[in-house]
C-alpha positions in Angstrom: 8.9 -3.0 -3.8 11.7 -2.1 -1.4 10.6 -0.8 1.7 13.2 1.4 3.5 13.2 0.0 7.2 15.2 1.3 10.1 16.7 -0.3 12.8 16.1 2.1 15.8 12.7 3.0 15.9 10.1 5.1 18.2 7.7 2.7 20.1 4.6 4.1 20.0 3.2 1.6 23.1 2.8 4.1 25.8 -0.7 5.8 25.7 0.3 10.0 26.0 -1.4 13.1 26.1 -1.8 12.9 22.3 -3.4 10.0 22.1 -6.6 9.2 21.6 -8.3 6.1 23.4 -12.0 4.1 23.6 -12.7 4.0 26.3 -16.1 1.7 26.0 -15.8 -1.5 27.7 -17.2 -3.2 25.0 -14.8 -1.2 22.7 -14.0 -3.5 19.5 -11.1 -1.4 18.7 -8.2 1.1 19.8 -6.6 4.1 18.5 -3.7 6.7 18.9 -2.4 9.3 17.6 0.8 11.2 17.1 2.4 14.7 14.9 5.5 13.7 13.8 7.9 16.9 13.4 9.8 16.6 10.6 14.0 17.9 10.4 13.7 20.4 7.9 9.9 21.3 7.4 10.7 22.9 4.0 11.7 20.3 2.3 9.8 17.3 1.1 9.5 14.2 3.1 9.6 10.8 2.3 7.0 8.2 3.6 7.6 4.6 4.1 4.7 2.6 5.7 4.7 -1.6 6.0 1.9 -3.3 7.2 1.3 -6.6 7.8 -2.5 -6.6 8.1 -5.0 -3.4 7.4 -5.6 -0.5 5.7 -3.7 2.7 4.4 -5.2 6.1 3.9 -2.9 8.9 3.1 -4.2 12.4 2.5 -1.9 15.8 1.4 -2.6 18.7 2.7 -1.2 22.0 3.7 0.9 21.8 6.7 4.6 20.7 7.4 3.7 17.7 10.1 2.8 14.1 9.3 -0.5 13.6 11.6 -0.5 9.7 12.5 -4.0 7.6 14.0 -3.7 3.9 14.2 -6.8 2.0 15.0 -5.9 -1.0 15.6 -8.6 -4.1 16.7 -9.4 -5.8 20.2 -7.3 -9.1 20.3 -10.4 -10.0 21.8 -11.6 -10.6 18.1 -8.7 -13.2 17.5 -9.9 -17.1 17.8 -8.3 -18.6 20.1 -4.9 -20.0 19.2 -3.7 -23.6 20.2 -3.5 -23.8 23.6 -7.3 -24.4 23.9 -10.7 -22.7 25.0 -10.4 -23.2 28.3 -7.4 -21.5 29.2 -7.9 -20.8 33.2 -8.2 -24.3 34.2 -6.2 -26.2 31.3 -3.1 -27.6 32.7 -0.1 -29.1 31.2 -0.8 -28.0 27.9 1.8 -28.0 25.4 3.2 -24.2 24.8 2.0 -22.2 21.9 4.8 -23.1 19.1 6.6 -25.5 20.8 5.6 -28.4 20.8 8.6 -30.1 22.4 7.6 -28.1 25.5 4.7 -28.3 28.1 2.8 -25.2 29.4 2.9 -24.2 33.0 -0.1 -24.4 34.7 -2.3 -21.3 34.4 -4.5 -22.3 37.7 -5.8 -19.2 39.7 -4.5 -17.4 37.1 -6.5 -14.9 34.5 -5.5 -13.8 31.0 -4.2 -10.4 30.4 -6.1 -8.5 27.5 -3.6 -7.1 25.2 -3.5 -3.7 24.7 -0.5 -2.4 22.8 -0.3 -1.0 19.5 2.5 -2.7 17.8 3.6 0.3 15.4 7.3 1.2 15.2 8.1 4.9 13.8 11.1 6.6 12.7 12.3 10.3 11.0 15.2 11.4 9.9 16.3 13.8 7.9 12.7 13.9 6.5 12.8 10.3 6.1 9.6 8.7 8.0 9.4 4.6 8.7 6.4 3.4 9.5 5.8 -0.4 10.6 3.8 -2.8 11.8 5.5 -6.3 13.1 2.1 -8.4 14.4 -0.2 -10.6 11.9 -2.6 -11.3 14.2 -3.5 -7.0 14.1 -5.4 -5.7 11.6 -4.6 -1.4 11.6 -6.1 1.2 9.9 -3.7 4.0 9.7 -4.7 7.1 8.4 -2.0 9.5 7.3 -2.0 13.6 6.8 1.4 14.4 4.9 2.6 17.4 3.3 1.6 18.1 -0.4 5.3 17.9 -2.0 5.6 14.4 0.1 6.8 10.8 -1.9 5.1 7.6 -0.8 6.4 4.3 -0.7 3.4 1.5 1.1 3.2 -1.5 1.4 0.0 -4.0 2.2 0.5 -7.7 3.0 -3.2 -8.8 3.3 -6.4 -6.4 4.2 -8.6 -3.3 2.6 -5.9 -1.8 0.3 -4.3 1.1 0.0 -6.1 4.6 -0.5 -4.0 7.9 -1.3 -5.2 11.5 -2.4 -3.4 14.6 -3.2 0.0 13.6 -2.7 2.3 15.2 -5.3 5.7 13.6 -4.9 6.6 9.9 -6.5 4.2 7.2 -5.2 4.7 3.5 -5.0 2.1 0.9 -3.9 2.0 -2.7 -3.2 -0.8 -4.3 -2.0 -1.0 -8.3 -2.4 -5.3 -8.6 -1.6 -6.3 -5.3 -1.0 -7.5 -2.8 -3.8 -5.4 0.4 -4.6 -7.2 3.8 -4.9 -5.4 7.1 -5.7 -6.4 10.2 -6.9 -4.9 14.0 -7.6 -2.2 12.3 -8.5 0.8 14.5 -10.1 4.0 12.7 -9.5 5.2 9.2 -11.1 3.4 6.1 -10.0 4.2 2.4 -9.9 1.2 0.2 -8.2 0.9 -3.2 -8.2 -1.9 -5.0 -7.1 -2.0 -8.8 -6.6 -6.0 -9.5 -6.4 -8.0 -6.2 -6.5 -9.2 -3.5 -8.1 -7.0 -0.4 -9.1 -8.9 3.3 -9.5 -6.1 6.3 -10.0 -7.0 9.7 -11.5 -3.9 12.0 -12.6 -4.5 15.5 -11.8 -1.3 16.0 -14.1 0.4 13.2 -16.1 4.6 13.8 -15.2 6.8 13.8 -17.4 10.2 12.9 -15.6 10.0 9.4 -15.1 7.4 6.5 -15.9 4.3 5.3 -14.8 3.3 1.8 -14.6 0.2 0.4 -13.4 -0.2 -4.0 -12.9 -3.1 -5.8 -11.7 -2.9 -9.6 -11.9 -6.5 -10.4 -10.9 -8.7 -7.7 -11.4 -9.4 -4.1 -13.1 -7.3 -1.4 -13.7 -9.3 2.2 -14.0 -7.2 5.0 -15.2 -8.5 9.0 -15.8 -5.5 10.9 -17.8 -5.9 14.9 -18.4 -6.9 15.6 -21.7 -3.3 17.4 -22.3 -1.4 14.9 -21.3 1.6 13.8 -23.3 1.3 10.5 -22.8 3.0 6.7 -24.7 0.1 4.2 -23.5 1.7 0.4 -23.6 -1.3 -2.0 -22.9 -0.6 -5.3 -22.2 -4.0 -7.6 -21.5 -4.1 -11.2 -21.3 -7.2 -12.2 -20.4 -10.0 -9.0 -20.4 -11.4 -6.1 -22.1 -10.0 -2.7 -23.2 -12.2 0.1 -22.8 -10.7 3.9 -23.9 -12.1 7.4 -24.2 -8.8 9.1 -25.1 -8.7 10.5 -28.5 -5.2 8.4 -29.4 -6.0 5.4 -30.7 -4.0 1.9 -30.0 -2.1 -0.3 -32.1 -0.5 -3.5 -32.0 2.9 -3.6 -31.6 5.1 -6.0 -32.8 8.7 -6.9 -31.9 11.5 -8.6 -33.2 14.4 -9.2 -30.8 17.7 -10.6 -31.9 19.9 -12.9 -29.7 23.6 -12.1 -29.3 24.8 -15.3 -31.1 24.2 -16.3 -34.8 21.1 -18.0 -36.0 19.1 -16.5 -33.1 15.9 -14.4 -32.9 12.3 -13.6 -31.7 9.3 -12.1 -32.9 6.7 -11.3 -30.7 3.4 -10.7 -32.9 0.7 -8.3 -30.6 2.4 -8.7 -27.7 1.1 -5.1 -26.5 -0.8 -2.5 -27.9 0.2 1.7 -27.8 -1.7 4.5 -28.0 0.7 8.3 -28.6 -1.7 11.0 -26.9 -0.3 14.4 -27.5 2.9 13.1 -28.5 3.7 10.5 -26.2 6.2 12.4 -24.0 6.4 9.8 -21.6 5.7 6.0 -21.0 2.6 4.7 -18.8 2.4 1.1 -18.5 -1.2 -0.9 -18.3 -1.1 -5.0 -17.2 -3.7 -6.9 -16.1 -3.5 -10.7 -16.6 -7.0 -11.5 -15.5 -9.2 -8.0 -15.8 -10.7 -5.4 -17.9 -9.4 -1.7 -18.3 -10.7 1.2 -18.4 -9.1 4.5 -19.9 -10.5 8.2 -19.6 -10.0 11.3 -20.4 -10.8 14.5 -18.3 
């Protein structure tokens, strides 16, 4: 998935009157918060988010903001990286990364906790960038975004991705984490590397293509009854499971090459079901996984 990134971007590293602290001492985590105002808040706007590390929540509802919280964790968490345990007395330690260097002294001297919230954000024109840059963060960032809004996030490692009732196109990527999304009524294309996938279509749309790939683990799938719907299964290693009224059948292909003398057959390669007419294409893959196809 390309993930549109901006250069310039809008540090949110300064704690302001809209944002939201703990406070504890023995606080294990840290949050802020932000409404982003949009250029035109009649039109629909498009979401980018990136994260190296955590969790994404996204929720539509009706308003023309984009309400941001990042939690992010305490540093504090973090093992302790190479320069050592002992990091008030160690002296002439090699620097962290370089190992060609030695560390100044850190005598007398006490560690700084931390306490930025490494988050870059970005509108314009209804455009919104957000990103994270640090590994060593995991964030939770929960999103409120207009109903009409498109999605396009983006999960390295952590607890997934979750969206419900967003309305424009969605596209996920999530390499570990599982992928929930429900009250879905735009086009989707998920792909999850190692997890779970759950989406429920509030309406199945009809102006561009679904497709839906898990390599290791489950895809779970709930279509309206009416949809008009051309269901291409392709499942290596798994079970099917359907309650759709359509039935699926084996496809088989035969491609020709180009030149002379060449061709290829491909005998149940995938297997289609046509419910009400098959209007439009959703794609199923799982390599390792079962599936799991409703009706509602």
């Amino acid at each position: 998935m390309k993930i549109y990134r901006l250069k310039a971007t809008l540090l949110m590293l300064v704690m302001c009157a809209l944002s939201s602290i703990a406070t504890s001492a023995n606080a294990a985590e840290r949050s802020v918060s932000h409404n982003l105002e949009l250029t035109d808040p009649n039109k629909p706007a498009k979401i980018d988010v990136s994260l190296m590390s955590g969790k994404i929540t996204v929720e539509g509802y009706k308003g023309k903001t984009v309400k941001i919280q990042a939690t992010v964790n305490d540093l504090d968490k973090v093992k302790e990286d190479s320069w050592g345990v002992n990091v008030n007395t160690h002296v002439n330690t090699k620097m962290h990364g370089d190992a060609g260097e030695n560390r100044p002294s850190t005598k007398g001297l006490k560690r700084v906790k931390k306490t930025n919230v490494n988050i870059d954000i970005e509108e314009r024109n209804n455009r919104v960038s957000i990103e994270s840059h640090n590994n060593r963060d995991s964030i939770e960032l929960i999103l409120k975004v207009p109903f009409n809004a498109s999605l396009e996030l983006e999960v390295n490692k952590g607890q997934g991705v979750s969206v419900t009732n967003v309305y424009g196109e969605i596209e996920i990527e999530s390499v570990r984490g599982p992928i929930t999304a429900k009250g879905v009524r735009g086009s989707i294309v998920a792909e999850s590397s190692r997890s779970d996938m759950t989406i429920v279509f509030d309406e199945f749309n009809l102006e561009k293509p679904s497709s839906l790939t898990v390599h290791r683990g489950n895809i779970d799938v709930t279509l309206p009854s009416k949809a008009s719907a051309l269901i291409d299964v392709k499942n290596y290693d798994g079970e099917i499971f359907s309650g759709i009224e359509a039935e699926f059948k084996n496809v088989d292909k035969v491609e020709k090459g180009k030149s002379k003398g060449h061709q290829k057959i491909t005998i149940g390669g995938s297997m289609q079901a046509n419910l009400n007419g098959g209007k439009q294409k959703l794609l199923l893959n799982t390599f390792r996984g079962d599936m799991f196809i409703r009706s509602k």
